[in-house]
C-alpha positions as CSV (number, residue, x, y, z in Angstrom):
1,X,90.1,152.8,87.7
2,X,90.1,153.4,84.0
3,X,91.7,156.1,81.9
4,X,90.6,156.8,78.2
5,X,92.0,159.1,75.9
6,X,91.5,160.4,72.5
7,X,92.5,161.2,69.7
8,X,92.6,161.2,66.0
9,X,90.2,164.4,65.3
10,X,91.3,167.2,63.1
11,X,90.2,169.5,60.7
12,X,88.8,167.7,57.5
13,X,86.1,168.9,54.2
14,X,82.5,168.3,54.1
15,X,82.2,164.5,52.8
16,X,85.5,163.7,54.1
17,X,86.5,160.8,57.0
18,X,88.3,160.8,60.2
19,X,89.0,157.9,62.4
20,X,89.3,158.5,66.1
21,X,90.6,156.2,68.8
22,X,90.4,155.8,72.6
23,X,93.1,154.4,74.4
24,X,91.9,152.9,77.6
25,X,94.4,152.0,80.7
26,X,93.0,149.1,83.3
27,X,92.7,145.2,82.7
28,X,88.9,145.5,83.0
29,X,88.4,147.6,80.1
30,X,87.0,144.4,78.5
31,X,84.1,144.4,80.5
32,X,82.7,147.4,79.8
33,X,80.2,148.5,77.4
34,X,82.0,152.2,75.6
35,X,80.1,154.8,73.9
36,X,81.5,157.5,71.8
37,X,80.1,161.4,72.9
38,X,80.2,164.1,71.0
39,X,79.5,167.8,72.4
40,X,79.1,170.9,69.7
41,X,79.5,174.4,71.1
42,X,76.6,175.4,73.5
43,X,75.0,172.3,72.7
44,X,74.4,169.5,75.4
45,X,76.8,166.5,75.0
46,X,75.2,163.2,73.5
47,X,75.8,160.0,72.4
48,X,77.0,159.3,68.9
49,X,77.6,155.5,69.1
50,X,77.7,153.0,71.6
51,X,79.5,148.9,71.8
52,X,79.2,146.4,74.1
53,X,81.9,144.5,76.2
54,X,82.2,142.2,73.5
55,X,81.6,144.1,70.6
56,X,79.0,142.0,69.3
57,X,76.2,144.9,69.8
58,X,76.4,148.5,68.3
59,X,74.2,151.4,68.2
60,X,74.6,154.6,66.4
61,X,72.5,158.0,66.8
62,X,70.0,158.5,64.1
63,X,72.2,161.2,62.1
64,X,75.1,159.2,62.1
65,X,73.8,155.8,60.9
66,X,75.3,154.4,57.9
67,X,77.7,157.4,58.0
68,X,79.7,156.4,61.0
69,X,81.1,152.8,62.2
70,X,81.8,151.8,66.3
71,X,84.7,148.9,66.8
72,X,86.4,147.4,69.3
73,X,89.9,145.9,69.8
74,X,90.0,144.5,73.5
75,X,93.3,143.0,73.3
76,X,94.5,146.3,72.8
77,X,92.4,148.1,74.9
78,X,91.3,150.4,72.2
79,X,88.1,151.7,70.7
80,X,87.5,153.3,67.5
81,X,84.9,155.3,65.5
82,X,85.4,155.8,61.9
83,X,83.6,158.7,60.4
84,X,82.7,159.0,56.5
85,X,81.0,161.2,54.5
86,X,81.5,164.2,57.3
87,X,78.8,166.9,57.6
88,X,79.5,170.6,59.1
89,X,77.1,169.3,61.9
90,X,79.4,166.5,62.8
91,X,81.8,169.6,64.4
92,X,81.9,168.7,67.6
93,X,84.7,167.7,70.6
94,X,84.4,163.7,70.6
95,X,84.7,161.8,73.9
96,X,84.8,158.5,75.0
97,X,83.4,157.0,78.1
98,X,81.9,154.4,79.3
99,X,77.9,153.6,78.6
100,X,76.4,155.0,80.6
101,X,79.4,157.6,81.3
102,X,81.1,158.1,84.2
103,X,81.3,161.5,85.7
104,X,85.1,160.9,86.3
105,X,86.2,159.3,83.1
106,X,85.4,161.8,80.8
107,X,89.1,163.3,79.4
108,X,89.9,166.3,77.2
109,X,87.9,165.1,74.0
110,X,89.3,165.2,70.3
111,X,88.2,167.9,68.1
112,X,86.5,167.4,64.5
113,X,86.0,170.0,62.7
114,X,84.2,169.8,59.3
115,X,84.1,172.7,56.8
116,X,81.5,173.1,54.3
């Protein structure tokens, strides 16, 4: 079983940066590929950016790309997503889960909120 929470979101101006983190409990963590999700209100949720086990492959959502930067520290058991230049359409509750998600890991989300 795996727990992952976040964190890190908050309230920031347009062009502004956030980083957010996922903690993840279980010794296997380090196996999984993890994505980062974002949903916006009455919106469907979607993936932002995604990383391998290893961290050696990323992928990012069109609208994020060069904006908006997936890492990985195993040893730690953590995940980040660092977010520059923010947009008012970034607003959103931010998850972590694994890729593809799991029904019952999703947790309560961080929100980002960006004001224009």
């Amino acid at each position: 079983q795996l727990q992952l929470v976040e964190s890190g979101g908050g309230l920031v101006q347009t062009g502004g940066s956030l980083r957010l983190s996922c903690a993840a409990s279980g010794r296997i963590f380090s196996t999984y590929s993890i994505g980062w999700f974002r949903q916006a209100p009455g919106k469907a949720r979607v993936l932002v950016a995604a990383i391998s086990s290893g961290g050696g492959t990323r992928s990012y959502l069109d609208s994020v790309k060069g904006r908006f930067t997936i890492s990985r520290e195993n040893a730690k058991n953590m995940v980040y997503l660092q977010m520059n230049n923010l947009r008012p359409e970034d607003t959103a509750v931010y998850y972590c889960n694994l890729n593809p998600p799991r029904a019952d890991y999703w947790g309560q989300g961080t929100q980002v909120i960006v004001s224009s």
